[in-house]
N, C-alpha and C positions, 0 to 999 in steps of 0.2 A: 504494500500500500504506500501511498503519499501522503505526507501531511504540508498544510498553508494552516501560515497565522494571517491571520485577519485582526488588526487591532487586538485586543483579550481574545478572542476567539481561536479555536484551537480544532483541528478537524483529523478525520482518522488516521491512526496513524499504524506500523506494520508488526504489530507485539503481542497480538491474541486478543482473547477476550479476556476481560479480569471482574472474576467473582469475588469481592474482598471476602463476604463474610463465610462462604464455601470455603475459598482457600485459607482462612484462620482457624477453621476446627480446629488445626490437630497441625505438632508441631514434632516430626519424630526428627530421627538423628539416624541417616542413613549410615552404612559403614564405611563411604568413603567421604561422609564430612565427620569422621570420629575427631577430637579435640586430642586426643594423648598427643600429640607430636607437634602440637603448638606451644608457643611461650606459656604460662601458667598467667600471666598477669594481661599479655594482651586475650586469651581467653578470657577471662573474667572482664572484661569490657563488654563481650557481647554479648552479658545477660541487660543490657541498657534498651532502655525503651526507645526506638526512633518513630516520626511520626509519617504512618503508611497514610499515601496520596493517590490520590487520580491524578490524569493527566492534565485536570487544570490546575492541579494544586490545589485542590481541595483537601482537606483531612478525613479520613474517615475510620481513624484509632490507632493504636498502640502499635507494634510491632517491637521483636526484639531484632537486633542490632545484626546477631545469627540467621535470624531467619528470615531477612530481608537481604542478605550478602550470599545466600547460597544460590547458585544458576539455574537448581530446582524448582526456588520455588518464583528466580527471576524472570524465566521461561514462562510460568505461570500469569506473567504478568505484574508480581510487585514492583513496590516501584513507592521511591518515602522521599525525605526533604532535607538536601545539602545545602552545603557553603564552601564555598573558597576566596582564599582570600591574599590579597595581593599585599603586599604590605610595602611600603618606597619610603627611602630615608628623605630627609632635605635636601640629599645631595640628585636624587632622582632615579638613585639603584632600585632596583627589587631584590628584597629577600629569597631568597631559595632555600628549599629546605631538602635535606636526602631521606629517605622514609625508613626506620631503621631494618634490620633485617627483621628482625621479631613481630614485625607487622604480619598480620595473615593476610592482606590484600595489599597486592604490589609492591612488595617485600622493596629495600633497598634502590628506589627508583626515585629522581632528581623529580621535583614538584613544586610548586609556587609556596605562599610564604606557610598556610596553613588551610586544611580540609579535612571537614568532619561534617557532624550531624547534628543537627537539634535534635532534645530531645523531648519526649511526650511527656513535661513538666507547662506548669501554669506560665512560668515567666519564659519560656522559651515557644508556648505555643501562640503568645500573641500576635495577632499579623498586623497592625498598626502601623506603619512606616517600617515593616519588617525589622520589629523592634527585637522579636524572640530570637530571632535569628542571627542576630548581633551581638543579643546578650550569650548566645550562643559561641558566638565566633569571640569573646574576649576569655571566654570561662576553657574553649581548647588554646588558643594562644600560651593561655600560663601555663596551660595541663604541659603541651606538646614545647614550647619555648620560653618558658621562664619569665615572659613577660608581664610586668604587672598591669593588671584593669587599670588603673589609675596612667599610664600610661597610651591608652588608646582607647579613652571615653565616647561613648555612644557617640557623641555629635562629631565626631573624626570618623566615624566607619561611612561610606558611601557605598549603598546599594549601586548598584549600574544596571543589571539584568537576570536571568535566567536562562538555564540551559537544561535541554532535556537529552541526554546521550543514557547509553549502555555498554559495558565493556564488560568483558570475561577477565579472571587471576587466575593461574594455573587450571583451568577445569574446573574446578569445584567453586569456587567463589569468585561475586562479579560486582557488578555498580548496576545500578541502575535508577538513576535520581533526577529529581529536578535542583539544580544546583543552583542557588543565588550567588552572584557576585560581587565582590564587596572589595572595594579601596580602602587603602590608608595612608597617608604619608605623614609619618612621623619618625622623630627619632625615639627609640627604644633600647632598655636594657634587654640582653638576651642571656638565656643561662637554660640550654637543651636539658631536655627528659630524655636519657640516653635511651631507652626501653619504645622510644617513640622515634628519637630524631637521631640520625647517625653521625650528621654533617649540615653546616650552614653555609651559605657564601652572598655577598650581595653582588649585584651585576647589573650592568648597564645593558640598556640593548645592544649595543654593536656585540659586548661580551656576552649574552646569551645567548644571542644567533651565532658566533664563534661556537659558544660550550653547546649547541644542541646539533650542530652541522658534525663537529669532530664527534662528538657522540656515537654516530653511526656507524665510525670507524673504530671506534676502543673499548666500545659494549659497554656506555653510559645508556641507562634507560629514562625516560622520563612516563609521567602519569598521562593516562587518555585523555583525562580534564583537560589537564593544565597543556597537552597536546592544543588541545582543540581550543582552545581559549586561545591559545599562540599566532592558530594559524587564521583564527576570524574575525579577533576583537582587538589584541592586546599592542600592534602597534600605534593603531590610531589613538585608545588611550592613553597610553603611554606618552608621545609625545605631545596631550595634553590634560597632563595631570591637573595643571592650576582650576583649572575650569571642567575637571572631570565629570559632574553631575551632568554637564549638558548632553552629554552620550548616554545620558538612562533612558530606556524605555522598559516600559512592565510584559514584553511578551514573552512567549516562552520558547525561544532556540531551539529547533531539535535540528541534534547535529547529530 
């Protein structure tokens, strides 16, 4: 199938049909998504509530964190509510982050500053000026880099857009989100969650189209997201951050 946006509107698009409340019965644990062979601690992350969407973004409950990342039940058509987030010093670098190896989804792979999930809590599900989702992206920033809230206050984060993609990690576990995207430029303490983050670096654009070109050659990987953000959105804002807001629009990407 094809999908057009039309203003907010949003039309078919090629992912099946999705029964939320059929496909939430029941939550087993096949034996090729067994947890023994994962980190102890990034397991215990995805007993976290993320909040399971429609295609407009609509909420329509709970989900755990596992069972919205397995290809099983992605196939099926779920499908919940991300962020990514770009983060720019004053000097106009972007942060980078390397994703540590202990991650179960896209283990050790170069990616924008920080990406996660809201999750199916009161202050995080408000949709007001995509306030939840903000308060969401400052509360992973500390978790995943050490930075403090206090240093990138609600009124510093800028929404810009939405993206709707799907990617596979190893077979068994995959993405499949509506991703809001969110600026920042400031300057910040950093101090990695090694169990989260392996490596930082900040870069300019001339220096990431270098580290993503040589990439290809020296078996640097980078994330589908932050792929796809690269190749549709991220020059144009980039070189104009001062005025960044004026390139938001509320539709939803499907890349």
């Amino acid at each position: 199938y094809q999908r057009r946006v039309r203003g907010n509107r949003i039309t078919k698009i090629g992912f099946g049909r999705f029964h939320p409340l059929r496909s939430m019965a029941s939550e087993h644990t096949s034996p090729k998504s067994s947890l023994a062979t994962y980190d102890p601690t990034q397991v215990a992350l995805l007993k976290e509530k993320c909040i399971l969407i429609n295609e407009k973004d609509q909420s329509l409950g709970e989900i755990s964190k596992k069972k919205c990342h397995l290809m099983e039940n992605i196939n099926k058509g779920f499908l919940h509510r991300a962020f990514s987030v770009f983060l720019f010093n004053s000097s106009g670098s972007l942060l980078l982050q390397q994703r540590a190896r202990e991650k179960i989804t896209f283990p050790s792979m170069w990616t924008n500053t920080c990406c996660s999930h809201p999750l199916y809590v009161a202050s995080e599900l408000e949709e007001t000026d995509q306030i939840g989702v903000k308060r969401a992206a400052q509360r992973k920033l500390q978790h995943e880099l050490g930075i403090p809230i206090e240093d990138v206050p609600i009124q510093d984060i800028k929404f810009l857009t939405r993206i709707h993609y799907k990617s596979e990690s190893g077979g068994i576990w995959g993405e499949h989100e509506i991703d809001y995207i969110l600026f920042i430029q400031k300057d910040v303490r950093v101090q990695i969650n090694p169990n989260e983050v392996s490596d930082y670096k900040y870069v300019s654009q001339s220096e990431l189209k270098e580290f993503m070109e040589s990439g290809k050659s020296n078996g640097v990987t980078f994330t589908p997201w932050f792929s796809l953000v690269v190749e549709h959105f991220l020059k144009d804002w980039w070189k104009d951050l001062s005025h960044v807001e004026d390139h938001r629009d509320m539709r939803i990407h499907k890349l």
